[in-house]
VOPAGU-2260 file (C-alpha; in pm, 1 decimal, decimal comma):
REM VOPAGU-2260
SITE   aa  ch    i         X         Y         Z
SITE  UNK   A    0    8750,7    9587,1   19090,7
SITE  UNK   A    1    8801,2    9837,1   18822,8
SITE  UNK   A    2    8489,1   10078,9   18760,3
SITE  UNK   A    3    8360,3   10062,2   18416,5
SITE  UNK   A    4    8460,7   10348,5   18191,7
SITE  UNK   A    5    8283,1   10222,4   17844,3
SITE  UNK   A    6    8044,9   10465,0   17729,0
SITE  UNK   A    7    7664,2   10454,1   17610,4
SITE  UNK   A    8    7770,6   10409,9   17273,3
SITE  UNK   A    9    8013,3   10172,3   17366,4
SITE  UNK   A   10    7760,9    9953,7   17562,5
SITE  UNK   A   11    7537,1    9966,3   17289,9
SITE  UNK   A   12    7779,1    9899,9   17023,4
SITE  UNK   A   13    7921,9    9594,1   17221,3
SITE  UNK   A   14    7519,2    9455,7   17290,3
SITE  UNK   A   15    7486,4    9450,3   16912,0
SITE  UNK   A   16    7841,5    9300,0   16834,8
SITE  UNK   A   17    7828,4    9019,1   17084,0
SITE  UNK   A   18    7583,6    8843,2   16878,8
SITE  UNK   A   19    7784,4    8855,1   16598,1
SITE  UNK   A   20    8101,0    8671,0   16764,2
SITE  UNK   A   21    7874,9    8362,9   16903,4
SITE  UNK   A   22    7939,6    8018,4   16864,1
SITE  UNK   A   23    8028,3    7871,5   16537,5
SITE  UNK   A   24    7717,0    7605,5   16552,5
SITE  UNK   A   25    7481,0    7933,9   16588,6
SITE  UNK   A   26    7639,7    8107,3   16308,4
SITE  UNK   A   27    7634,9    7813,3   16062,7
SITE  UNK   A   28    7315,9    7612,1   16168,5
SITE  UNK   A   29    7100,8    7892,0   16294,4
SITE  UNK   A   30    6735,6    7984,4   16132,8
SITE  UNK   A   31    6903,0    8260,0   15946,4
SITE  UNK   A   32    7117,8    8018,6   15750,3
SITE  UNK   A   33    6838,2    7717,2   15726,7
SITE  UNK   A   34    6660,9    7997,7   15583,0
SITE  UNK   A   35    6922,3    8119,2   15313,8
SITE  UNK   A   36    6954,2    7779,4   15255,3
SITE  UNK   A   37    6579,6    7666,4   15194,4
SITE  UNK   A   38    6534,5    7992,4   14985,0
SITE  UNK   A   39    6831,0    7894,3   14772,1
SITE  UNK   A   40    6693,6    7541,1   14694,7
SITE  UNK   A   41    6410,2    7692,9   14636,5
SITE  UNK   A   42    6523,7    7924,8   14365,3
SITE  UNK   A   43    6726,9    7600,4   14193,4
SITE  UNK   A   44    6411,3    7422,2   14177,0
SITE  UNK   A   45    6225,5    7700,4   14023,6
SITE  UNK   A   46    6529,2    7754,6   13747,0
SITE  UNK   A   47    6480,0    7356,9   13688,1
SITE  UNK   A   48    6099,7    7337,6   13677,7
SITE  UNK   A   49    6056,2    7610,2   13447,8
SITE  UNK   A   50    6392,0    7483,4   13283,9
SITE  UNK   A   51    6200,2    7163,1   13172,3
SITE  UNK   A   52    5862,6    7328,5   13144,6
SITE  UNK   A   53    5935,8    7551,2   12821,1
SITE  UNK   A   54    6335,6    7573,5   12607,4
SITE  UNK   A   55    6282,4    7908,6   12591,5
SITE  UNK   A   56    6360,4    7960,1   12952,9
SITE  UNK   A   57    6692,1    7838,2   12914,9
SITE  UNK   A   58    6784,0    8096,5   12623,9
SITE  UNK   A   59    7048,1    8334,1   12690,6
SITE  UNK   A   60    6812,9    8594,0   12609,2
SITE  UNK   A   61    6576,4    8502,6   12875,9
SITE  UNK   A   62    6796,8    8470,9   13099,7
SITE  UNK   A   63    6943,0    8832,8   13025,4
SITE  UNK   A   64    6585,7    8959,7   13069,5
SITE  UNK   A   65    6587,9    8779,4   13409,3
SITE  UNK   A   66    6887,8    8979,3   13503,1
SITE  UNK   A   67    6743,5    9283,1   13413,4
SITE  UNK   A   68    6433,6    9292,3   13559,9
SITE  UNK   A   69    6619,6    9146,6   13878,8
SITE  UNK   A   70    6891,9    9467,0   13903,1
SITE  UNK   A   71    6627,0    9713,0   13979,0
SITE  UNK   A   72    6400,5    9471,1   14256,4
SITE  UNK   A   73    6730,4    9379,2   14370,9
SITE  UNK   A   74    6846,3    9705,6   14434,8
SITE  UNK   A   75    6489,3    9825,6   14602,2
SITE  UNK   A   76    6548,3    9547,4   14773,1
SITE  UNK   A   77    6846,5    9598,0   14967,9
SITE  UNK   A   78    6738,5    9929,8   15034,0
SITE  UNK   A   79    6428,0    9811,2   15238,6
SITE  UNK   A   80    6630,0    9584,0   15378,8
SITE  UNK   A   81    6803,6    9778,4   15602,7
SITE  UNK   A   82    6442,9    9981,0   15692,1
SITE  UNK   A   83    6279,2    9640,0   15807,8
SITE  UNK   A   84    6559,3    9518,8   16014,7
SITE  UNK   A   85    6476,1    9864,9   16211,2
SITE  UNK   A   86    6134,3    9743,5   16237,9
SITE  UNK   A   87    6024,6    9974,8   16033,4
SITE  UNK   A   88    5863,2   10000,8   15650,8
SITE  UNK   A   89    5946,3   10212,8   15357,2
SITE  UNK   A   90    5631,9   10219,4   15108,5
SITE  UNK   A   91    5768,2   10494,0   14910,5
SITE  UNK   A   92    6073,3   10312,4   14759,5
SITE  UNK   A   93    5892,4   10242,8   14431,9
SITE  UNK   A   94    5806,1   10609,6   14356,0
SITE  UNK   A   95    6137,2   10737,5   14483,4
SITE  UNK   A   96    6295,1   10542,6   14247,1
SITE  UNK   A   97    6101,6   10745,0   13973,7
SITE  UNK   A   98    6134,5   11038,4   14132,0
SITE  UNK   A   99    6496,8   11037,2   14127,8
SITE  UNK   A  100    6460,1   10929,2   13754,5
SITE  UNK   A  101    6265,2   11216,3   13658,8
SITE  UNK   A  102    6515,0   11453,8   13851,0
SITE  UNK   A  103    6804,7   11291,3   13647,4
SITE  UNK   A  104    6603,3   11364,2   13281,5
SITE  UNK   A  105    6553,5   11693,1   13402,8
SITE  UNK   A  106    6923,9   11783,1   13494,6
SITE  UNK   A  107    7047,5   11578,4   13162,6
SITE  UNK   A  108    6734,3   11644,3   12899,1
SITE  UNK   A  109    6619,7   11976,9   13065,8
SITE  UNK   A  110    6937,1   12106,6   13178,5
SITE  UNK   A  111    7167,0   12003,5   12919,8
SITE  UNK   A  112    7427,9   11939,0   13222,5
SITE  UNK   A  113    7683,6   11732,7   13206,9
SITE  UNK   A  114    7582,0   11291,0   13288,4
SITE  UNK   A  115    7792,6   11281,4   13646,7
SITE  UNK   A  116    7536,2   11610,2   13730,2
SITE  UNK   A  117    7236,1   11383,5   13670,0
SITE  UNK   A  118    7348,6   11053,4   13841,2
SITE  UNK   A  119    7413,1   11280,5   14152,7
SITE  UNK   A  120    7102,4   11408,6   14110,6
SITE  UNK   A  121    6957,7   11090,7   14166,4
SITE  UNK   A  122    7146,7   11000,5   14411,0
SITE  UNK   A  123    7072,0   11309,1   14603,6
SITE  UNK   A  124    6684,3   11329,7   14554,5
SITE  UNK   A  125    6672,0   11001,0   14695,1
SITE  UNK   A  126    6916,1   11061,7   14994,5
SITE  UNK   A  127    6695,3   11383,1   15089,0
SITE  UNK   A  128    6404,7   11236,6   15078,6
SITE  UNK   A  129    6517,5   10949,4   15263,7
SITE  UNK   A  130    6595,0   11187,2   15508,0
SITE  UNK   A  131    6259,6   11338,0   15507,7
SITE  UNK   A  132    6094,4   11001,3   15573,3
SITE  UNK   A  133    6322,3   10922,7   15845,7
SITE  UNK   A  134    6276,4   11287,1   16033,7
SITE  UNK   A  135    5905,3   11236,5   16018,6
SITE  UNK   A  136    5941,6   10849,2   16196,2
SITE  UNK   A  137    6213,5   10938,2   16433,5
SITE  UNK   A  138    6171,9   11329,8   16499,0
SITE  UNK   A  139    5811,0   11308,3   16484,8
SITE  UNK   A  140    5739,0   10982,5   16592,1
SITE  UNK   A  141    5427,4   10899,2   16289,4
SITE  UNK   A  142    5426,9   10576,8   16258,1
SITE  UNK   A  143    5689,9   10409,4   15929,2
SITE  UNK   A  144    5360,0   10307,2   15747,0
SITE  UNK   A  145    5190,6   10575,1   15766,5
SITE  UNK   A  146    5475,0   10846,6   15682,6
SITE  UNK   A  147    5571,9   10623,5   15384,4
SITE  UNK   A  148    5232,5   10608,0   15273,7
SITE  UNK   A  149    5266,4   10948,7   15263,5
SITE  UNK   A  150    5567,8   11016,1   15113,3
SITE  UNK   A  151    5472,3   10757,0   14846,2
SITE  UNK   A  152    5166,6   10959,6   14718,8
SITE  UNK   A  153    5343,8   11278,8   14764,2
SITE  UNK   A  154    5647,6   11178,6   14538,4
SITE  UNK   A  155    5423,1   11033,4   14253,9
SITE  UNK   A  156    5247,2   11373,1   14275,6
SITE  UNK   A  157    5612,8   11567,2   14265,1
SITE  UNK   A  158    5713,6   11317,2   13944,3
SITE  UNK   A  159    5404,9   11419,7   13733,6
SITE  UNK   A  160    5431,3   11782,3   13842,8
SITE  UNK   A  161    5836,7   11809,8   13754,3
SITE  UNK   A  162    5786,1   11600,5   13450,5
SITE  UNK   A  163    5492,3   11766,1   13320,1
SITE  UNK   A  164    5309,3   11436,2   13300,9
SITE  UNK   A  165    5517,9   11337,3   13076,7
SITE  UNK   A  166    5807,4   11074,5   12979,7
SITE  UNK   A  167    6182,7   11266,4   13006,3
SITE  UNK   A  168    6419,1   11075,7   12697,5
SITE  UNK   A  169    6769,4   11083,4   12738,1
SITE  UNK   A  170    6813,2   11078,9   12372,6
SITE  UNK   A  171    7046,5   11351,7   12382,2
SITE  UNK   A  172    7245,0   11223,9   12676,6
SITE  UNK   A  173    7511,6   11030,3   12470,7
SITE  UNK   A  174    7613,5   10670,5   12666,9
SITE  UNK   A  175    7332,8   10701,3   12969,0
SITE  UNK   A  176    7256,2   10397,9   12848,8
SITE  UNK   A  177    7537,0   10237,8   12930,8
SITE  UNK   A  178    7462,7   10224,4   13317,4
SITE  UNK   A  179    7230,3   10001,8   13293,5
SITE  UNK   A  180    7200,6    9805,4   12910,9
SITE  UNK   A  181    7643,3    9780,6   12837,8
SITE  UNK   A  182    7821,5    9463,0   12972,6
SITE  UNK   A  183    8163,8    9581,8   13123,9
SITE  UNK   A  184    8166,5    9236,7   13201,5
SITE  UNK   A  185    8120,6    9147,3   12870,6
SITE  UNK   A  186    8378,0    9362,8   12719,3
SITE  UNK   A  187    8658,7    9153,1   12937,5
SITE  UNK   A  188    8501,0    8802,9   12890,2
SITE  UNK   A  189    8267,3    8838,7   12592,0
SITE  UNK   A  190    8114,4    8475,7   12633,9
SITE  UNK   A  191    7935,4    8625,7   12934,7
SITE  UNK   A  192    7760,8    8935,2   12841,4
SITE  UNK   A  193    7611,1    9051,2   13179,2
SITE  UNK   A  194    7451,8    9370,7   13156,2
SITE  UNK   A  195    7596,8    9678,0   13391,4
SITE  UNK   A  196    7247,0    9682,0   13606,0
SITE  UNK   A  197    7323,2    9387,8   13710,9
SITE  UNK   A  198    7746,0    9436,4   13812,0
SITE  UNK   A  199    7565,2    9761,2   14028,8
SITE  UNK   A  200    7332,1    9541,1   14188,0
SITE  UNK   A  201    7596,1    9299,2   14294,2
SITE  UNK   A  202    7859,8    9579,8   14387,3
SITE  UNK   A  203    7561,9    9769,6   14592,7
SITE  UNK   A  204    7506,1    9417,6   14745,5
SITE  UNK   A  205    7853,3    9366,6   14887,9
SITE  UNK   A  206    7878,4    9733,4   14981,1
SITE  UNK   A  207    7525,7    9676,0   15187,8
SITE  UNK   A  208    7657,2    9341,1   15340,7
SITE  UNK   A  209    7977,7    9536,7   15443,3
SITE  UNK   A  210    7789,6    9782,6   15584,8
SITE  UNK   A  211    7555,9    9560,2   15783,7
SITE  UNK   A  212    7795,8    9305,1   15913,9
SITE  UNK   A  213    8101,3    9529,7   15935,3
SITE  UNK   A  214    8025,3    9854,8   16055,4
SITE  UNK   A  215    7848,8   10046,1   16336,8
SITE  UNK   A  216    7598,4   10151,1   16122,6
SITE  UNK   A  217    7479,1    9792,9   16072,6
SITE  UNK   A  218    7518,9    9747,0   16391,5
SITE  UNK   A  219    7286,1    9997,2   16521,3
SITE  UNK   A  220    7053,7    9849,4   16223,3
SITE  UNK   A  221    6983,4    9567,9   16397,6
SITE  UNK   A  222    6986,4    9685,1   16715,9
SITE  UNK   A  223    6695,7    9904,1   16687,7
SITE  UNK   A  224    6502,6    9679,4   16577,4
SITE  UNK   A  225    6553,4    9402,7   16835,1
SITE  UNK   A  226    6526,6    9687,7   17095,3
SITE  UNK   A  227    6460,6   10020,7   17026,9
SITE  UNK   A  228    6384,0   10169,5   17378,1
SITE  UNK   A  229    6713,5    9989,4   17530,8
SITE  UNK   A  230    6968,6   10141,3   17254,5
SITE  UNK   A  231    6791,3   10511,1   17379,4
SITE  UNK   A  232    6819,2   10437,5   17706,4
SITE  UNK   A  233    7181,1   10392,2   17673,8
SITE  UNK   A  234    7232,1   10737,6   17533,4
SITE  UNK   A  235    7225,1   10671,4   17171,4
SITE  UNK   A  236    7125,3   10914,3   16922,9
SITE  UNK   A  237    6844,7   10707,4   16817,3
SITE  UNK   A  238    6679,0   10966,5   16596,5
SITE  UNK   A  239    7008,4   11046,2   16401,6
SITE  UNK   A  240    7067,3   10690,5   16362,6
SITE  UNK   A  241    6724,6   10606,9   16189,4
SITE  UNK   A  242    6689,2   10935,5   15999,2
SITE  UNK   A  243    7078,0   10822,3   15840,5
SITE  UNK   A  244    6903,7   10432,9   15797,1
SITE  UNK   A  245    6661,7   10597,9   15588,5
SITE  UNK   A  246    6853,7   10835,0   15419,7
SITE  UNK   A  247    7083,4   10545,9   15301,6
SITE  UNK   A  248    6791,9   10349,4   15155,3
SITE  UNK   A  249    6667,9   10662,1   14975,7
SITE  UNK   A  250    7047,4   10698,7   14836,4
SITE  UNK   A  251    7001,9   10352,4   14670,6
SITE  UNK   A  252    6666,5   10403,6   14584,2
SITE  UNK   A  253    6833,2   10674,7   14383,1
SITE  UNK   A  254    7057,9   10397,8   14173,4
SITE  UNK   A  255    6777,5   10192,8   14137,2
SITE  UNK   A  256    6660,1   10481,2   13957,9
SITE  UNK   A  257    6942,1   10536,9   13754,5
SITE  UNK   A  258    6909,9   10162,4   13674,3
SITE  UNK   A  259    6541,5   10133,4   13507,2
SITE  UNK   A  260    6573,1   10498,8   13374,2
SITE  UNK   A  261    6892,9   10342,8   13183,3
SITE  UNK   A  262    6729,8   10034,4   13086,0
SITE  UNK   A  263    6382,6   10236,4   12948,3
SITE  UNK   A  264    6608,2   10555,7   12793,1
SITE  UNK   A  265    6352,0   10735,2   12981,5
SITE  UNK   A  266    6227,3   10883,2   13266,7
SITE  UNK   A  267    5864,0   10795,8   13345,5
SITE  UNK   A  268    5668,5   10991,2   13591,0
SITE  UNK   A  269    5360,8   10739,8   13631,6
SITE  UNK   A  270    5595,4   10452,0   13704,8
SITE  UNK   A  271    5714,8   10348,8   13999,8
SITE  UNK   A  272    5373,9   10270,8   14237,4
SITE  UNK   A  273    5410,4    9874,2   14326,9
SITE  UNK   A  274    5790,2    9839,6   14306,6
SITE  UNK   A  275    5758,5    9881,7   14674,8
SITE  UNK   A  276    5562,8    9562,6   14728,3
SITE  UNK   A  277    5802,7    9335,9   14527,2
SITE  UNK   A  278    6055,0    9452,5   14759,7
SITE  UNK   A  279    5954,5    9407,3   15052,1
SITE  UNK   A  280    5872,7    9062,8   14901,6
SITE  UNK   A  281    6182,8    9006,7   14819,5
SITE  UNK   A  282    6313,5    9094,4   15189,8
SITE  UNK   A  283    6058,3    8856,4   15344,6
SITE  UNK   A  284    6120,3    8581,3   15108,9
SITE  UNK   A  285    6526,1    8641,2   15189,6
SITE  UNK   A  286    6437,1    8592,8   15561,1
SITE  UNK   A  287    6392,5    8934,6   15691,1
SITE  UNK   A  288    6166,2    8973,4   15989,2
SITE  UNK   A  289    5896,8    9206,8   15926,4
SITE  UNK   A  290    5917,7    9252,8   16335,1
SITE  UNK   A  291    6268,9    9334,6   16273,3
SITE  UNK   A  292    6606,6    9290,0   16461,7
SITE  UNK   A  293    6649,7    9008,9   16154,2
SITE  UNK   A  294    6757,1    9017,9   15830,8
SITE  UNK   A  295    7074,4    8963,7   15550,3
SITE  UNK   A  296    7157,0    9130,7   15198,2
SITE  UNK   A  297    7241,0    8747,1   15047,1
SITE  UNK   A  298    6881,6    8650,9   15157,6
SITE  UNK   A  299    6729,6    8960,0   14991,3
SITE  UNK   A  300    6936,0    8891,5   14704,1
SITE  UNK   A  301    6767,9    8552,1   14656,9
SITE  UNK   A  302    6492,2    8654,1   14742,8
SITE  UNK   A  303    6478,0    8877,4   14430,1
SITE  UNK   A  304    6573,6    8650,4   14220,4
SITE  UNK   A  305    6314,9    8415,3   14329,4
SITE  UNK   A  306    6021,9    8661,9   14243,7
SITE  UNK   A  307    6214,4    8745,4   13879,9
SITE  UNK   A  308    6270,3    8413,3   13776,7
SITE  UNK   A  309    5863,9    8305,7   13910,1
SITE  UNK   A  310    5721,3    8607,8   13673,1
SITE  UNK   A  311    5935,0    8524,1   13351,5
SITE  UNK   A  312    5833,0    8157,4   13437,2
SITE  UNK   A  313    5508,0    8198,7   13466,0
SITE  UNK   A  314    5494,8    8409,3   13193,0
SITE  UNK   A  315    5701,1    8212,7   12891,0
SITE  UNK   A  316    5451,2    7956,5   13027,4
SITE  UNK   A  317    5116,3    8218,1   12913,8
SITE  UNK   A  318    4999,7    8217,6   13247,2
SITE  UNK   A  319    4768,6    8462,6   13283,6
SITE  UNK   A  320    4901,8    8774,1   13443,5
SITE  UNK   A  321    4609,7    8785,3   13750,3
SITE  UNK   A  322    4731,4    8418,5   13813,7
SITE  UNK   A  323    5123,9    8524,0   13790,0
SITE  UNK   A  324    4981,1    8788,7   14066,6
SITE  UNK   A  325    4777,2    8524,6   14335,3
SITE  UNK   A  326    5080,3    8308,7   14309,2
SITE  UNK   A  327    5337,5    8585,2   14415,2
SITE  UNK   A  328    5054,9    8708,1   14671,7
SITE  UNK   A  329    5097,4    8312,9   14804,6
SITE  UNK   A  330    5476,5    8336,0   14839,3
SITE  UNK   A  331    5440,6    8635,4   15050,6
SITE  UNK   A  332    5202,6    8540,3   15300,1
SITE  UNK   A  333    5399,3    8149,5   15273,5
SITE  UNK   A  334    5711,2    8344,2   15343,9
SITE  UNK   A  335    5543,9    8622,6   15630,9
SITE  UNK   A  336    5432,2    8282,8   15806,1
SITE  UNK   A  337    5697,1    8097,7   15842,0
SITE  UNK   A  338    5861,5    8405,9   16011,1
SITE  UNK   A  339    5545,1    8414,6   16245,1
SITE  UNK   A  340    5661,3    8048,6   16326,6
SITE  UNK   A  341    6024,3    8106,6   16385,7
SITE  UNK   A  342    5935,3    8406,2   16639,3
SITE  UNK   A  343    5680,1    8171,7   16800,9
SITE  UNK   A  344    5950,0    7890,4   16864,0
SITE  UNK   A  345    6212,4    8155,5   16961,8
């Protein structure tokens, strides 16, 4: 009998990738795809409802606004995902987002530096403090709510205080609109003019599902959060794992800020605080487990496009924006408990 030379990583690598290789009636017909599924019906019958409810739904317009609104939720959203498959939380997404904003206006309006400074900028900011949130979890073991609570408050605090409570225009900064308001797409089909926040959204999304389905970083995703103490046991880095998990969702949070800062023309300190909830939202609606271990990009996709396309719904129909707010507030806890069920009949 030959001794077993894998290593820790190896083991742990292999418990996470045996799932992934199961049988074909599993992969196809399990709750994660039932899920995908029922959420995907369930955005086609919202398009058709609201569809026949009011024309102006069906305008191209509209349905460009829909896009728009969905690139930066989207993007939020994929970020969180990979936090709550950890079983953890990330409340801070919404004012990291801003936060990397305001540290783009201030390299680009401030600065006067070049547009590839300020869109690294952002992209940094958020990385770092990703970082920061994951040290504080995995280092120093405070619970995900709680640090993110934390570094929620403390990066709408740094926003106002860099921005000098005020908005940062990128009037100067010839074509930043372009990231998010031009249609690339648009200039090679022009029949479909698809703005560019929503061709990153889409490019982030495959990128994301690469990452989670191909890699050992998705791997170890899901791993921790179907069993955190079992992947340590085995000799993992656990701590550098989760601290790089949460510095990649702080590194999109960072394009999602690039996004809306695009779309607005601006940088706006005080925005940012409730992003976070629409998110996660979108993540629970998609089928991520708030216990973790479970979870997909395409379900968080649809997910956000679910809660865009019940807003602008609601809204062309002048429902009142506290109603447009219970019935998104139903769709959560709809969506939390039929998780609650699945875990109960696993």
């Amino acid at each position: 009998m030959e001794p077993n030379t894998a290593t820790p990583t190896e083991h742990a690598a292999a418990a996470v990738q045996a799932p992934a290789g199961g049988a074909l009636p599993t992969r196809f017909f399990g709750y994660e795809t039932r899920h995908k599924l029922l959420a995907f019906a369930s955005l086609i019958l919202l398009l058709m409802f609201f569809s026949f409810a009011s024309p102006a739904f069906a305008q191209m317009e509209n349905i460009l606004g829909i896009l728009q609104a969905t690139a930066v939720n989207g993007v939020l959203g994929v970020a969180s995902t990979f936090v709550i498959i950890t079983g953890g939380i990330d409340l801070s997404v919404g004012t990291l987002m801003t936060f990397c904003a305001v540290m783009c206006g201030v390299f680009l309006t401030d600065w006067h530096l070049p547009m590839w400074t300020g869109v690294l900028a952002a992209i940094g900011t958020g990385a770092l403090s990703g970082a920061i949130s994951g040290s504080l979890i995995a280092k120093l073991k405070l619970p995900p709510f709680i640090a993110t609570l934390g570094m929620m408050w403390l990066l709408k605090g740094l926003s106002l205080i860099v921005s000098g409570v005020k908005p940062i225009y990128f009037n100067d900064t010839e074509n930043f609109y372009m990231i998010s308001q031009a249609s690339l797409i648009g200039y090679v089909v022009p029949s479909v003019p698809v703005p560019n926040g929503v061709l990153i959204l889409f490019v982030i999304a495959v990128g994301a599902a690469f990452a989670l389905n191909r890699t050992l970083l998705g791997r170890y995703t899901y791993v921790l959060g179907g069993n955190e103490e079992a992947v340590r046991v085995s000799g993992v880095n656990v701590v550098l794992w989760k601290t790089g998990i949460y510095c990649l969702c702080g590194s999109i949070c960072g394009v999602a800020g690039l996004i809306i800062a695009s779309r607005l023309n601006s940088a706006q300190p005080a925005l940012g605080q409730g992003y976070e909830l629409e998110a996660i939202a979108a993540c629970v609606i998609g089928g991520t487990s708030l216990s973790g271990g479970t979870g997909s990009i395409l379900g968080t996709i649809i997910g956000a496009f679910i809660m865009s396309v019940l807003t602008n719904g609601l809204r062309i129909m002048s429902v009142a924006q506290e109603w447009q707010t219970v019935a998104t507030g139903v769709i959560i806890i709809l969506a939390v408990y039929a998780d609650i069920l699945r875990r109960q009949r696993a």
